[in-house]
Structure formats: structure tokens, C-alpha cells
Jmol script that loads the backbone (N, CA, C; Angstrom):
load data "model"
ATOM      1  N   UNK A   1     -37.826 -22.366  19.413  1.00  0.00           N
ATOM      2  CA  UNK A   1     -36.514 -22.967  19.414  1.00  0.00           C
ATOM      3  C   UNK A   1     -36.204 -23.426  20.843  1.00  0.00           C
ATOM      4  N   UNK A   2     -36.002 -24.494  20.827  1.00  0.00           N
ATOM      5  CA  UNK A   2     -35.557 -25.127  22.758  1.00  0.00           C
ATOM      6  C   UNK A   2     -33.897 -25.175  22.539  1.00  0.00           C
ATOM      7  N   UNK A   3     -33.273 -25.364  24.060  1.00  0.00           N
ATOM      8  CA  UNK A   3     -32.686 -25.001  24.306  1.00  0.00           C
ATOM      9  C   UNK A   3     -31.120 -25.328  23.710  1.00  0.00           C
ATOM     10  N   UNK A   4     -31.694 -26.558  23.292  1.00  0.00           N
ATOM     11  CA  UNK A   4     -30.620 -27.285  22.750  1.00  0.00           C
ATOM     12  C   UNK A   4     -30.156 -26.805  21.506  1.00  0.00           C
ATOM     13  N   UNK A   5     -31.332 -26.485  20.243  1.00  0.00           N
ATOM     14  CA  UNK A   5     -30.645 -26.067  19.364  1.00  0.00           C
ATOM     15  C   UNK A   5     -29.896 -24.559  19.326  1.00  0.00           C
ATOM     16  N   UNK A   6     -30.407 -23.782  20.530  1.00  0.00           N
ATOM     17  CA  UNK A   6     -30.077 -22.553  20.502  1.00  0.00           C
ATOM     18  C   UNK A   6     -28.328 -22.819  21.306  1.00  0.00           C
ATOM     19  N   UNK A   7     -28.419 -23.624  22.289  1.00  0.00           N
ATOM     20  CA  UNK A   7     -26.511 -23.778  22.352  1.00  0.00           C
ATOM     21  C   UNK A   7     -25.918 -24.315  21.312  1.00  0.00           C
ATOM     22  N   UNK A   8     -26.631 -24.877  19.932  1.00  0.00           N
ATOM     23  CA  UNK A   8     -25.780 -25.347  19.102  1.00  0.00           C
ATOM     24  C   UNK A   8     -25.318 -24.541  18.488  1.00  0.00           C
ATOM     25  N   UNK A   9     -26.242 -23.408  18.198  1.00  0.00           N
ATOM     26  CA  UNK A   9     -25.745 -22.348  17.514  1.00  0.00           C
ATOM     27  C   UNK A   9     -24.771 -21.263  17.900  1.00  0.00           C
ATOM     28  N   UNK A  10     -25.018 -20.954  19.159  1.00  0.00           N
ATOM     29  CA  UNK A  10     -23.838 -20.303  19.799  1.00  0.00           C
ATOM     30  C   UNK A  10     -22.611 -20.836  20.151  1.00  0.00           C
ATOM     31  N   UNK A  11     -22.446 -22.369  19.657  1.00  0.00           N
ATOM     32  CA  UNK A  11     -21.336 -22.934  20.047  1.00  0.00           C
ATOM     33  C   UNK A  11     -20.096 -23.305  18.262  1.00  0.00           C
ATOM     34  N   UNK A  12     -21.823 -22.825  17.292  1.00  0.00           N
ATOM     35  CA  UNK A  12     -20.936 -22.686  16.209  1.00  0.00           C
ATOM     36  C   UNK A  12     -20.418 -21.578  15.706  1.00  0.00           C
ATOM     37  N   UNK A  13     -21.181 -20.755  16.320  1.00  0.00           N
ATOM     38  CA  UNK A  13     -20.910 -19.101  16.038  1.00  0.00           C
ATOM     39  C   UNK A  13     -19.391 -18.897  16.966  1.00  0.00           C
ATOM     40  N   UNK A  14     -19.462 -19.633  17.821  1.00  0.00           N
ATOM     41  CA  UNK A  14     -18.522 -19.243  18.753  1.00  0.00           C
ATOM     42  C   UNK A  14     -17.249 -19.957  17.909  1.00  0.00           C
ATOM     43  N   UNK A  15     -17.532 -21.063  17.711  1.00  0.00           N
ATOM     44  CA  UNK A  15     -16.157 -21.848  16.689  1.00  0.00           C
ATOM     45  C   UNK A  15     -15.858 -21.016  15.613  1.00  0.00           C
ATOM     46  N   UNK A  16     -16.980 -20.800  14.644  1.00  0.00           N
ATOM     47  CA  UNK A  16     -16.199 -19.682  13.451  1.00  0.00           C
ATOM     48  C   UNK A  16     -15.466 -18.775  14.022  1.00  0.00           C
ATOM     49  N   UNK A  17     -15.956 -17.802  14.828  1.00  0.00           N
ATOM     50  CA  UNK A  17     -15.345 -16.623  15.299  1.00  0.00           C
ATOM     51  C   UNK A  17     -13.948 -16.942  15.808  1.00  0.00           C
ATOM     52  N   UNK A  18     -13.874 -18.303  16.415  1.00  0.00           N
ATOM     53  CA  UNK A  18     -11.840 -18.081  17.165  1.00  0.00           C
ATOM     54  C   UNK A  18     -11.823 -18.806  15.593  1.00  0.00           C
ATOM     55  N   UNK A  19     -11.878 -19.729  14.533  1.00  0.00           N
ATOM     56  CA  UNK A  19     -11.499 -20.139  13.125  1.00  0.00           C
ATOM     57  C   UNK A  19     -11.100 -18.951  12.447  1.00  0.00           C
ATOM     58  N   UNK A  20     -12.190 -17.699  12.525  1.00  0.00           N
ATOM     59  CA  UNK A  20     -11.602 -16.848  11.768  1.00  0.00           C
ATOM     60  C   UNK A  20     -10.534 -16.216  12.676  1.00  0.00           C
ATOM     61  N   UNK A  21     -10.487 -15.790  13.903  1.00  0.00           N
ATOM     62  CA  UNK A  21      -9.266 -15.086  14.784  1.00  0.00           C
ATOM     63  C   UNK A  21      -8.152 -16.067  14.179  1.00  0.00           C
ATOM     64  N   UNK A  22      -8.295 -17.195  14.271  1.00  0.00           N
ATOM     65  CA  UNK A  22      -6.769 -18.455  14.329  1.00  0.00           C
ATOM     66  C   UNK A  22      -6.403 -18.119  13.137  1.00  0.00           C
ATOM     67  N   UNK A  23      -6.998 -18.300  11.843  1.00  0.00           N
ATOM     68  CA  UNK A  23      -6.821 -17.515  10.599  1.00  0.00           C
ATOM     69  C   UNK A  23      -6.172 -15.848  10.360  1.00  0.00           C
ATOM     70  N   UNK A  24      -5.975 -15.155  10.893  1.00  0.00           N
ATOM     71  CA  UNK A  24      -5.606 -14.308  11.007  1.00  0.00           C
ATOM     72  C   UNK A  24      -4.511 -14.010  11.386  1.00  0.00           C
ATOM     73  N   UNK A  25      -4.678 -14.715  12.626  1.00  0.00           N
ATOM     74  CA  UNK A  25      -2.849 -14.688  13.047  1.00  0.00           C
ATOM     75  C   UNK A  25      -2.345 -15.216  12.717  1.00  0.00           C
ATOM     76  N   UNK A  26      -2.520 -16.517  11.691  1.00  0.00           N
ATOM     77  CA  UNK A  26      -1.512 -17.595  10.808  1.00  0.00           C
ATOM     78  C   UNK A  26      -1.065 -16.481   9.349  1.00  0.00           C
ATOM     79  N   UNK A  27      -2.174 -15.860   9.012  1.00  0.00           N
ATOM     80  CA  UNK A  27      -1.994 -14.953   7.719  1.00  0.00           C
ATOM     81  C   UNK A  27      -0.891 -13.503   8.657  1.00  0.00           C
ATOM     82  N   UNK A  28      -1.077 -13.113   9.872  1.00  0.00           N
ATOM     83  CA  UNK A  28      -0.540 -12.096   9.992  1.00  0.00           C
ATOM     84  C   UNK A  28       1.281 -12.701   9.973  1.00  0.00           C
ATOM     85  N   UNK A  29       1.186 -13.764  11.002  1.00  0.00           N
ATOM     86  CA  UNK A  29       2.945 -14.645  11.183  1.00  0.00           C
ATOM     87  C   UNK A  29       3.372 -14.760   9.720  1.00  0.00           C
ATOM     88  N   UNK A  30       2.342 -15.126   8.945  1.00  0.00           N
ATOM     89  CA  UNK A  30       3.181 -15.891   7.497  1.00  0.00           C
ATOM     90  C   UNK A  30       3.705 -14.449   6.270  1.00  0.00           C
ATOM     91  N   UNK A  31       2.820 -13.102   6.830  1.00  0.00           N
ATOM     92  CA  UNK A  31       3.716 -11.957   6.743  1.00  0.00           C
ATOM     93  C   UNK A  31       4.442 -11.292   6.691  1.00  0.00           C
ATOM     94  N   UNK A  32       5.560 -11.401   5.517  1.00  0.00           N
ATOM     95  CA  UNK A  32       7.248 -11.113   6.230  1.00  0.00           C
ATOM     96  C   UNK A  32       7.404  -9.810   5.612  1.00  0.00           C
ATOM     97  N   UNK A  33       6.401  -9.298   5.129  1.00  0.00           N
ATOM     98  CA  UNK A  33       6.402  -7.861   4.999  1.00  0.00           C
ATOM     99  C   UNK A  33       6.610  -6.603   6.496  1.00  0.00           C
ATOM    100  N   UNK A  34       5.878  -6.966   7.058  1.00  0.00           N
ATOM    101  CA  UNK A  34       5.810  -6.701   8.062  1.00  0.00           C
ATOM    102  C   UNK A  34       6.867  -6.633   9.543  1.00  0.00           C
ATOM    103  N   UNK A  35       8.335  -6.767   8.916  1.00  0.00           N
ATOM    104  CA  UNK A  35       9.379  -7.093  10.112  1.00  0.00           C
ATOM    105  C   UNK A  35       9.224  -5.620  10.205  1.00  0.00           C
ATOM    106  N   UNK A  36      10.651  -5.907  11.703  1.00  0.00           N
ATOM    107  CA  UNK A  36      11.267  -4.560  12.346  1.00  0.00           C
ATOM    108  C   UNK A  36      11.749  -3.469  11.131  1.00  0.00           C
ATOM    109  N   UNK A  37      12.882  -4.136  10.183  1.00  0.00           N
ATOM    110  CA  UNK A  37      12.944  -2.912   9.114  1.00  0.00           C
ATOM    111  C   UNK A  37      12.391  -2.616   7.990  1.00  0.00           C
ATOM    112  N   UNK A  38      11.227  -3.160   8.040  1.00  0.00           N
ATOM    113  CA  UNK A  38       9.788  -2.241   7.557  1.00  0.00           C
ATOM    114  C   UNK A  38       9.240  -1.475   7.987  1.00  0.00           C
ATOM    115  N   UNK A  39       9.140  -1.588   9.289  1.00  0.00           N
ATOM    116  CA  UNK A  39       8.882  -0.426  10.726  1.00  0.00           C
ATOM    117  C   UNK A  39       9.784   1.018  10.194  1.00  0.00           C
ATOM    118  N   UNK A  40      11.201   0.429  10.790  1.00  0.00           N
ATOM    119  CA  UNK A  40      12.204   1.663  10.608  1.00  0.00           C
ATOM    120  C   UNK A  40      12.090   2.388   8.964  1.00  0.00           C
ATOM    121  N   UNK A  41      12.225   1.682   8.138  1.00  0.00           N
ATOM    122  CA  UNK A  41      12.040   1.979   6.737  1.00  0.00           C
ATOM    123  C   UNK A  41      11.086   3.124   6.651  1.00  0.00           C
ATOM    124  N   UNK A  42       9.797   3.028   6.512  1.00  0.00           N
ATOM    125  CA  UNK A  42       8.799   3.677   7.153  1.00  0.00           C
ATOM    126  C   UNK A  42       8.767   4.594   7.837  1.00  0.00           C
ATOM    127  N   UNK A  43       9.264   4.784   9.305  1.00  0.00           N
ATOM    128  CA  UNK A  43       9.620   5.818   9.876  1.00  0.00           C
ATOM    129  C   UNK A  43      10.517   6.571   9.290  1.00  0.00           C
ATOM    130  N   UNK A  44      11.200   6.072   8.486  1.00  0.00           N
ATOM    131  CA  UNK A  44      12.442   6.998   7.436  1.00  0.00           C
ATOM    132  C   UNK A  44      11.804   7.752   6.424  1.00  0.00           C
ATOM    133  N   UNK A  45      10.850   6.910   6.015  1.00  0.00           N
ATOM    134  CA  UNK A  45       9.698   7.654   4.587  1.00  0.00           C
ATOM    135  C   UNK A  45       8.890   8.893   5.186  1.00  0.00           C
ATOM    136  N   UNK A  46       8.538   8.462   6.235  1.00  0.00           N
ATOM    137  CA  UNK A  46       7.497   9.694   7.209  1.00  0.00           C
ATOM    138  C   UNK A  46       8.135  10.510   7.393  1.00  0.00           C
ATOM    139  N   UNK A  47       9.822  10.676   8.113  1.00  0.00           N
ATOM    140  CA  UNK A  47      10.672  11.766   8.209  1.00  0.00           C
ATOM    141  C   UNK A  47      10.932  12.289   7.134  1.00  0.00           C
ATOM    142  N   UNK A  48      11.446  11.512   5.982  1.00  0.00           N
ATOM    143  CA  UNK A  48      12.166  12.464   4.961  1.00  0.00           C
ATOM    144  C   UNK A  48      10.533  13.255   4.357  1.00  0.00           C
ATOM    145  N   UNK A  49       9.205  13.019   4.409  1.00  0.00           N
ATOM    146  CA  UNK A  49       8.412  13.305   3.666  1.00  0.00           C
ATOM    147  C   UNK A  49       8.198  14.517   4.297  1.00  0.00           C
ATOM    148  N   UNK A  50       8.337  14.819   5.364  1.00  0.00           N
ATOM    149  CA  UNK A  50       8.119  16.124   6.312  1.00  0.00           C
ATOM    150  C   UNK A  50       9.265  17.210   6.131  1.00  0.00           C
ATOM    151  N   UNK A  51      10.604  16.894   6.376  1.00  0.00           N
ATOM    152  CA  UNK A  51      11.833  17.163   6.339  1.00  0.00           C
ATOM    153  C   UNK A  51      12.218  17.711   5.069  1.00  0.00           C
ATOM    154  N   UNK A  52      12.250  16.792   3.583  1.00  0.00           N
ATOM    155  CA  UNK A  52      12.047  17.567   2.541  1.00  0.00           C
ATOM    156  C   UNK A  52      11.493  18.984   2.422  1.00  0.00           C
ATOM    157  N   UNK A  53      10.481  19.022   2.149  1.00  0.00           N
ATOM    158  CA  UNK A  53       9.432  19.712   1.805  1.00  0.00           C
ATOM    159  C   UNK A  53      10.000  20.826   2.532  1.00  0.00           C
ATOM    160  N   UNK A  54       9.895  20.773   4.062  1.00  0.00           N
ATOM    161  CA  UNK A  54      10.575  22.074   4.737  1.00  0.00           C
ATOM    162  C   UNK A  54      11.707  23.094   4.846  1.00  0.00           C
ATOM    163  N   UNK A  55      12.894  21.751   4.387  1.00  0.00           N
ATOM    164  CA  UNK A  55      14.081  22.199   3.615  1.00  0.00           C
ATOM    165  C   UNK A  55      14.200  22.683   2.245  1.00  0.00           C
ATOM    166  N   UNK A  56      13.262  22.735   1.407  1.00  0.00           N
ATOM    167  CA  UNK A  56      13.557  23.349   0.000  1.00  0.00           C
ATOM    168  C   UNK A  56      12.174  24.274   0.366  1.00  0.00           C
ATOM    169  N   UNK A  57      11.144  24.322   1.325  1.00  0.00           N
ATOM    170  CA  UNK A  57      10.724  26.114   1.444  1.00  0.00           C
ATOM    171  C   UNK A  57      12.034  27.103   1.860  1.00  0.00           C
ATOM    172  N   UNK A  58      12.849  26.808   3.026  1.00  0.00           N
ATOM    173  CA  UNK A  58      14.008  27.026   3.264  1.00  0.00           C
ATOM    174  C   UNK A  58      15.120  27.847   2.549  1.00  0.00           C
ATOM    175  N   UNK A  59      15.673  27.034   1.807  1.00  0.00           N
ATOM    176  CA  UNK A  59      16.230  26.845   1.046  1.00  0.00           C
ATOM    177  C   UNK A  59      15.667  28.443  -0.325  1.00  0.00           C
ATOM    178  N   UNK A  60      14.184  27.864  -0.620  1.00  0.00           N
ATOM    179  CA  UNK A  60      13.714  28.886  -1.957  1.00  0.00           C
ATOM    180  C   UNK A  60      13.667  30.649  -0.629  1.00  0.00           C
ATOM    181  N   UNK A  61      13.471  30.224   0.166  1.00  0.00           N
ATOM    182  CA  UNK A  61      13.151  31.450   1.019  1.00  0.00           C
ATOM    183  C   UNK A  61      14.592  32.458   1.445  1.00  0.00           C
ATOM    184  N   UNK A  62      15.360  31.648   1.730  1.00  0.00           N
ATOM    185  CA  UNK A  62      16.781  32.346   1.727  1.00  0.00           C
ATOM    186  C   UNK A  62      17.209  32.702   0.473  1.00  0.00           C
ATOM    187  N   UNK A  63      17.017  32.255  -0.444  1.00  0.00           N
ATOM    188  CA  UNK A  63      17.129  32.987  -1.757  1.00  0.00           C
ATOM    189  C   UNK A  63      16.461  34.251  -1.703  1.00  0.00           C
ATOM    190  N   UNK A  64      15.350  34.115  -1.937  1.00  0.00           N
ATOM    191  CA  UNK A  64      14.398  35.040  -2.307  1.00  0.00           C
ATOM    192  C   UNK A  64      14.727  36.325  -1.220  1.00  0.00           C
ATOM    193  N   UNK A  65      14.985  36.100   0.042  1.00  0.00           N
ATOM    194  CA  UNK A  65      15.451  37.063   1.210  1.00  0.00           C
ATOM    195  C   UNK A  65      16.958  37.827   0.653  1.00  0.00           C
ATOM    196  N   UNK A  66      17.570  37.281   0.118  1.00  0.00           N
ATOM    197  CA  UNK A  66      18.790  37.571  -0.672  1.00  0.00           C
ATOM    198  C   UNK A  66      18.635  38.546  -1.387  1.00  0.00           C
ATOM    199  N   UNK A  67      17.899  37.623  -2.695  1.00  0.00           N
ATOM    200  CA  UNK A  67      17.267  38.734  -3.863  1.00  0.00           C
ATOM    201  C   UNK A  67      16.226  40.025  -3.859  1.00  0.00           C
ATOM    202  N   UNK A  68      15.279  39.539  -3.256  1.00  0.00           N
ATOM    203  CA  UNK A  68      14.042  40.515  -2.904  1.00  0.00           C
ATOM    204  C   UNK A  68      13.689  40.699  -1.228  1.00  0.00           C
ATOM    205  N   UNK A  69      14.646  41.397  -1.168  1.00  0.00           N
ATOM    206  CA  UNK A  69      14.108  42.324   0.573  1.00  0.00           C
ATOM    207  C   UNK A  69      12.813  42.885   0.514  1.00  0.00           C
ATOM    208  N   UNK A  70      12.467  42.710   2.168  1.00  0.00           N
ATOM    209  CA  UNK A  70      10.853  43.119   1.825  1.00  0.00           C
ATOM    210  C   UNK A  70      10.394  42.854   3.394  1.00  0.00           C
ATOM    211  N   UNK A  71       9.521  43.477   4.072  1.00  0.00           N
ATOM    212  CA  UNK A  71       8.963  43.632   5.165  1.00  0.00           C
ATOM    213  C   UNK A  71       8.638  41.744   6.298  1.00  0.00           C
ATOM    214  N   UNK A  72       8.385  40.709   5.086  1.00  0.00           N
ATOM    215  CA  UNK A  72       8.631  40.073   5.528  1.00  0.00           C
ATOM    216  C   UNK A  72       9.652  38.938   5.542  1.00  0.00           C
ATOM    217  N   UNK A  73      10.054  37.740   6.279  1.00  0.00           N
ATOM    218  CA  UNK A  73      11.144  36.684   6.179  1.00  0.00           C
ATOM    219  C   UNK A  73      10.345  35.423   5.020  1.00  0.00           C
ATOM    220  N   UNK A  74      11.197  36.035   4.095  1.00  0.00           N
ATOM    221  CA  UNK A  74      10.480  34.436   3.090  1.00  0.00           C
ATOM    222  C   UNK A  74      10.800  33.283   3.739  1.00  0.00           C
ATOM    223  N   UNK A  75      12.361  33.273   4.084  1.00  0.00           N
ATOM    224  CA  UNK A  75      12.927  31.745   5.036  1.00  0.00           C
ATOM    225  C   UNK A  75      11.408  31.575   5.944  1.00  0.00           C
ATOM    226  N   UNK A  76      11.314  32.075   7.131  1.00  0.00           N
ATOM    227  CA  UNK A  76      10.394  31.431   7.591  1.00  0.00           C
ATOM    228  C   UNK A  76       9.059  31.237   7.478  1.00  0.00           C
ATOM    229  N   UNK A  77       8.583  32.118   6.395  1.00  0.00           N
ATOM    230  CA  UNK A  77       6.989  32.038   5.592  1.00  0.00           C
ATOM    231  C   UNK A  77       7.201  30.311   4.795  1.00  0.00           C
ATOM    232  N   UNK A  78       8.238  30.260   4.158  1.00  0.00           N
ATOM    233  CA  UNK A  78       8.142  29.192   3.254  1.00  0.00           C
ATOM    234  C   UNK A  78       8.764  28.285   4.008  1.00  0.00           C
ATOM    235  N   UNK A  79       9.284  28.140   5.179  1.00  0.00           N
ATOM    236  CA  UNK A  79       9.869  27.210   5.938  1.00  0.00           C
ATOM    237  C   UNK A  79       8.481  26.164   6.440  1.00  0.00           C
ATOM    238  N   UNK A  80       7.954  27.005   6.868  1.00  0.00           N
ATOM    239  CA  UNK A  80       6.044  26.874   7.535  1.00  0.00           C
ATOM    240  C   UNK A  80       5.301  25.952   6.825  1.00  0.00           C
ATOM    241  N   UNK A  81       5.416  27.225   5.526  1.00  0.00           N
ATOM    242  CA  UNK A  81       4.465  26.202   4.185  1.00  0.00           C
ATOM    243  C   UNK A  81       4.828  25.037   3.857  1.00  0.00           C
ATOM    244  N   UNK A  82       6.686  24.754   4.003  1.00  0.00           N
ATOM    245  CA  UNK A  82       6.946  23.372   4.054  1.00  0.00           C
ATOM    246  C   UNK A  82       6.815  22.356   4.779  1.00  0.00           C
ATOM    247  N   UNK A  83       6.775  23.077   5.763  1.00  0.00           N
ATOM    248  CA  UNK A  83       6.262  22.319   7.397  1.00  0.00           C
ATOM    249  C   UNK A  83       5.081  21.618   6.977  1.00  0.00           C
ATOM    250  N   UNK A  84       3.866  22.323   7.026  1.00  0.00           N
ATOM    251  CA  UNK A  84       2.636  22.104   6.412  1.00  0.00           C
ATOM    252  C   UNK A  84       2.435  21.166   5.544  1.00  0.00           C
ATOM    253  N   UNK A  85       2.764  21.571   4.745  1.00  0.00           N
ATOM    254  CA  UNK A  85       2.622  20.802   3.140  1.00  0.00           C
ATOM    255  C   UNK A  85       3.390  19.460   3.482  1.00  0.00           C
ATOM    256  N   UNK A  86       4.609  18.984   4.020  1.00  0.00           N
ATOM    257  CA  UNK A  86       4.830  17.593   4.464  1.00  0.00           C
ATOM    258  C   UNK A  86       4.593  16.801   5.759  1.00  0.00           C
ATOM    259  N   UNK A  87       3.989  17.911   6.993  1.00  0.00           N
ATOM    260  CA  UNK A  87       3.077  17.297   7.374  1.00  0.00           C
ATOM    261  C   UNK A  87       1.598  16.748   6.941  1.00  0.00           C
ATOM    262  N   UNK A  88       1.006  17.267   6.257  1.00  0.00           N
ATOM    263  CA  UNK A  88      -0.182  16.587   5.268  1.00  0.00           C
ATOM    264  C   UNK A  88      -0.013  15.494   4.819  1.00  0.00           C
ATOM    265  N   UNK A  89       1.122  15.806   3.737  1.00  0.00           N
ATOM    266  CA  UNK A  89       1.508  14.190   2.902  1.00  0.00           C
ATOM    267  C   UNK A  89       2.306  13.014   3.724  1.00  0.00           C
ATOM    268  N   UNK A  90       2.913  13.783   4.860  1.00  0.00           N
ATOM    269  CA  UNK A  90       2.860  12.122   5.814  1.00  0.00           C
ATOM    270  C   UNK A  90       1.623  11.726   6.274  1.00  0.00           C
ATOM    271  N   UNK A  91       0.463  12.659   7.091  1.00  0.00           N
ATOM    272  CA  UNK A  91      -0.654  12.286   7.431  1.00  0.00           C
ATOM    273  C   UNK A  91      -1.453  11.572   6.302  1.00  0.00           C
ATOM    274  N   UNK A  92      -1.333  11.938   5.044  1.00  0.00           N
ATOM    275  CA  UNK A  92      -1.894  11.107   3.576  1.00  0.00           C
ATOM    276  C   UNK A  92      -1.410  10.176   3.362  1.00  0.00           C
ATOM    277  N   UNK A  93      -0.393   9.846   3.593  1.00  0.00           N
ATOM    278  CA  UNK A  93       0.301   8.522   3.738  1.00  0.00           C
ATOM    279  C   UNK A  93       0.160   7.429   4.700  1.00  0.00           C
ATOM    280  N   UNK A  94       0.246   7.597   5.742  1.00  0.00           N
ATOM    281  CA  UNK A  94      -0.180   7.045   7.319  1.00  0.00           C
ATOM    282  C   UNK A  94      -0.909   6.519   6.923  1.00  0.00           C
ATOM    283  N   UNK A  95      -2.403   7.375   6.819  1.00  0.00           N
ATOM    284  CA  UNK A  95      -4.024   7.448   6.576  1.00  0.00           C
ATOM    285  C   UNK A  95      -4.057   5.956   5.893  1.00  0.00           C
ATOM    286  N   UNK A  96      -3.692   6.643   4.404  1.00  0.00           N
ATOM    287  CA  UNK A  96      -3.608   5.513   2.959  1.00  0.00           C
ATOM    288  C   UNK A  96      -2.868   4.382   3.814  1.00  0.00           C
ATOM    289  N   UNK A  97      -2.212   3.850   4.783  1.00  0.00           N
ATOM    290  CA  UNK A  97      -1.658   2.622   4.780  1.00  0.00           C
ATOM    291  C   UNK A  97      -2.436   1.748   5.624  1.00  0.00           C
ATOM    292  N   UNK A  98      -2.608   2.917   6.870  1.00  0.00           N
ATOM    293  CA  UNK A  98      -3.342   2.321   8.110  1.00  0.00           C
ATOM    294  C   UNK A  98      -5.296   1.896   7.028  1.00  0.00           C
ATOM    295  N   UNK A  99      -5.293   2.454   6.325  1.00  0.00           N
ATOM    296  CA  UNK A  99      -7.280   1.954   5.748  1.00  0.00           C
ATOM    297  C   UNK A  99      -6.759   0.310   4.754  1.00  0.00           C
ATOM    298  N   UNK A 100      -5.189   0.465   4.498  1.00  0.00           N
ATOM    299  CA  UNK A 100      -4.948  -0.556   3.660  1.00  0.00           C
ATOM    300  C   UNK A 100      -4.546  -1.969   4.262  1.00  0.00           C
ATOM    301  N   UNK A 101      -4.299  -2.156   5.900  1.00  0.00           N
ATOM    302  CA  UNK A 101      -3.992  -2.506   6.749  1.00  0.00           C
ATOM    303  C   UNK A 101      -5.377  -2.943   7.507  1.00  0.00           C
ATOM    304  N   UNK A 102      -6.168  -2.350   7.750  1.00  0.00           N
ATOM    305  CA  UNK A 102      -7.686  -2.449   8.153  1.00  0.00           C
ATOM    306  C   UNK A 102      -8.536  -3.587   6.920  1.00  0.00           C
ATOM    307  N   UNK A 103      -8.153  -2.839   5.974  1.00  0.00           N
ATOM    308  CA  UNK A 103      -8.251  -3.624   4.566  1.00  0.00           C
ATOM    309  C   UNK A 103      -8.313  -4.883   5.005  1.00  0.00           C
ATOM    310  N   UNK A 104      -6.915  -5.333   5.032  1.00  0.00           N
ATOM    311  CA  UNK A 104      -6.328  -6.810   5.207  1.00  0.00           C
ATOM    312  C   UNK A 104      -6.702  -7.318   5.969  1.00  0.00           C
ATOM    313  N   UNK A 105      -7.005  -7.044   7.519  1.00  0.00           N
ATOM    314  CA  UNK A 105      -7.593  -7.769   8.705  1.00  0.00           C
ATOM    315  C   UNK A 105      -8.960  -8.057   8.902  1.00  0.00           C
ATOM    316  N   UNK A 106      -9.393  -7.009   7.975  1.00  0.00           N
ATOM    317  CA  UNK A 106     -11.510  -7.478   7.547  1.00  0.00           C
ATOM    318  C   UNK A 106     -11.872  -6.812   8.810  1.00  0.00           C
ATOM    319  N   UNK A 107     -11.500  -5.857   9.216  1.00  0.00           N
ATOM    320  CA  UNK A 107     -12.347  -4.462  10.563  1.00  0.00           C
ATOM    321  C   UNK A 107     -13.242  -4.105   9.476  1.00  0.00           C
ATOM    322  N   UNK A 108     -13.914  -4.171  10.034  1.00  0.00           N
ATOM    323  CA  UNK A 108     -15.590  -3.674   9.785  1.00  0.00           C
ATOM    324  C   UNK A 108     -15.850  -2.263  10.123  1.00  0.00           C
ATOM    325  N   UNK A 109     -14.987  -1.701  11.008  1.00  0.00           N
ATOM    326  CA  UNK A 109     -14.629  -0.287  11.101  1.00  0.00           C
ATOM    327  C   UNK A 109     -13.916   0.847   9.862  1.00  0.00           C
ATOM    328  N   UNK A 110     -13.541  -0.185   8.799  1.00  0.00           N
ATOM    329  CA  UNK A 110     -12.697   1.055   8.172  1.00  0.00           C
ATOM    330  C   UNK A 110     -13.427   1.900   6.868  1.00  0.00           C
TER     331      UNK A 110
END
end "model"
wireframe off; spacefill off
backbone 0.3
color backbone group
């Protein structure tokens, strides 16, 4: 291969590659999913998904501390487990959006 056809090729490889970048950011702008209160929205779903969960371990644990005394604090055993348990399902959530997001942009990483 001389030299010439080998810059042709790197000069078309090089054109697809910003065609597909320019493509991308026309598909990301024409996106109106994607504003500021989709952001906040979101950050509201991630809080309440954590926040829940922790408030009704809470909640069942002060009962149960009420009803059944006992060496240990149900409030804060089941406060924990709620902690837990909606930190997970925001991290399952995140996860699931950010691979669905990777999805869309064609990363070869996801």
C-alpha cells in the first residue's frame, strides 16, 4: 500500500469518526428528556428511595420497642436495615439508568 492510499484512509476514518461525534451531539441537543428538572426530579427519586425505606424500618421498630422490650433497640436495628435496603435500590437504580444511558451513546465500555 503507498502512501497515498494509506492517507486516504485515515482521512476517511478520521471523517466518520467526527460524522459519528457531530451525530451525537445533534441526537443528545434534540433530547428534551434530559433538562435541569429531570436532573432534580431524579435526585428526588434517589432521596425518597433511600429515605422511605429507612423511615418505615423506623417507624416498625418503635413499635415493636413499645410492644416487645428486649436487650436490643429494634428502632435502630431496623432503622439500618432500612438504610441498607434503600441504599441498594438507589444504587440499582443509578446502575440501571447510567448502562441505559451508555446504551444510547454506543460506549463500547458498557
Amino acid at each position: 500500500m503507498d502512501l497515498h492510499e494509506r492517507l486516504k484512509k485515515s482521512r476517511t476514518a478520521f471523517s466518520e469518526g467526527i460524522g459519528a461525534r457531530a451525530a451525537r451531539k445533534l441526537k443528545a441537543r434534540s433530547s428534551t428528556s434530559h433538562t435541569l428538572w429531570y436532573g432534580l426530579g431524579m435526585m428526588g427519586l434517589i432521596g425518597w428511595s433511600v429515605v422511605l425505606p429507612t423511615l418505615l424500618g423506623a417507624a416498625l421498630g418503635i413499635w415493636l420497642d413499645r410492644h416487645h422490650r428486649g436487650s436490643i433497640s429494634w428502632t435502630l436495628t431496623l432503622m439500618l436495615m432500612g438504610l441498607l435496603l434503600g441504599c441498594l435500590n438507589a444504587w440499582h437504580w443509578v446502575d440501571k439508568e447510567d448502562r441505559k444511558m451508555r446504551e444510547e451513546r454506543g460506549d463500547k465500555d458498557a
